[in-house]
N, C-alpha and C positions, 0 to 999 in steps of 0.2 A: 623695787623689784628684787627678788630673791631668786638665783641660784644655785642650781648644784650641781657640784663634777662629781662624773664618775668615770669609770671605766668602763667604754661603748658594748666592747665583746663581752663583758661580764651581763651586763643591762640588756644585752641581744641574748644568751645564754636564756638568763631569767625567763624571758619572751620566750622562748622557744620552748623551754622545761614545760612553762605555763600552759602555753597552745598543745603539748604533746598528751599533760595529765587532763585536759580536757578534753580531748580526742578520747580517750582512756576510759573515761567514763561515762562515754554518747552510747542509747541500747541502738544497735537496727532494728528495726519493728518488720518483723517476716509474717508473710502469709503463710499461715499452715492449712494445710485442707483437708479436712472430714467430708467421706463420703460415705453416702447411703443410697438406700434404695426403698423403695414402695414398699415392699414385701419386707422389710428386715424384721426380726425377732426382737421382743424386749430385751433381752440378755445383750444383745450383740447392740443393742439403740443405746443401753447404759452404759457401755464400755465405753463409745464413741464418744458419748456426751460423757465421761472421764477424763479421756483424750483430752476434749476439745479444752473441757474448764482448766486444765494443765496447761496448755496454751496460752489460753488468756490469761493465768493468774502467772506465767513468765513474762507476761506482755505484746506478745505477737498477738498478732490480729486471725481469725479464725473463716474462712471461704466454707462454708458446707455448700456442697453439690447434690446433688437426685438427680440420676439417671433415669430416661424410661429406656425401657427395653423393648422392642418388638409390638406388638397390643398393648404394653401399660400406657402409651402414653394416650389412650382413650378415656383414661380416669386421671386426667391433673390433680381433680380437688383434692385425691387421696394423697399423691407427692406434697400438693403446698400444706395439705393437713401435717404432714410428720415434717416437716422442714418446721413449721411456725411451732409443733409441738417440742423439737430439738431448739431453738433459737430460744423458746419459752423456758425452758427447765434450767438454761445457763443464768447462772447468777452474775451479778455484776458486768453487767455487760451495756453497751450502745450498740443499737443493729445501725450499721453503717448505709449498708444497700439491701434494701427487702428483696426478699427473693421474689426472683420475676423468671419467665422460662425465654431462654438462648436455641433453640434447635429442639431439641431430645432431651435437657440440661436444664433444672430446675438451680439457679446460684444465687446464693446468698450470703451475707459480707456481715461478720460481726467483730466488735472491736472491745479490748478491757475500756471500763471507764477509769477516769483520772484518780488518784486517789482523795485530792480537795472535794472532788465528786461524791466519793462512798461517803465519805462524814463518818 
């Protein structure tokens, strides 16, 4: 049997440096949220889906919402059409939760993929 002395508060030090730069270098994975609407403009869809791939390529996870408003929400198909066409055009991505409609509230949950993933 082999042991070794040391000095306990030096070796608890160590431990605690270690556990601190390891804390240090944990990301929080935040939900960001892009919102649109039925009616939006190309110019204002490309900015968003800008937005969003900025998002995921920092590593947060990206929520897109659609709202209806008043009568829109008699045409779903056209909301899930621009949400799956927004979810579509992001690159690298996992869609986490397909967009499904909550109320008035068309949400949808997308996430960056792992880098071992991109290859």
């Amino acid at each position: 049997m082999v042991a070794k002395i040391l000095d306990y508060s030096k070796y608890r030090y160590d431990q605690q440096k270690k556990l601190k730069e390891m804390k240090k270098n944990q990301k929080v994975v935040e939900i960001k949220e892009i919102r649109l609407s039925p009616t939006i403009d190309k110019h204002d869809f490309e900015t968003k889906l800008k937005n969003a791939q900025r998002f995921l390529d920092g590593g947060d996870k990206v929520k897109v919402t659609l709202r209806f408003r008043g009568r829109m929400i008699t045409h779903k198909d056209i909301g899930l059409q621009q949400v799956n066409k927004f979810i579509e055009s992001l690159q690298n991505v996992v869609v986490e939760a397909a967009p499904k409609l909550e109320g008035n509230t068309l949400i949808g949950i997308v996430a960056p993929k792992k880098l071992e993933e991109r290859g």
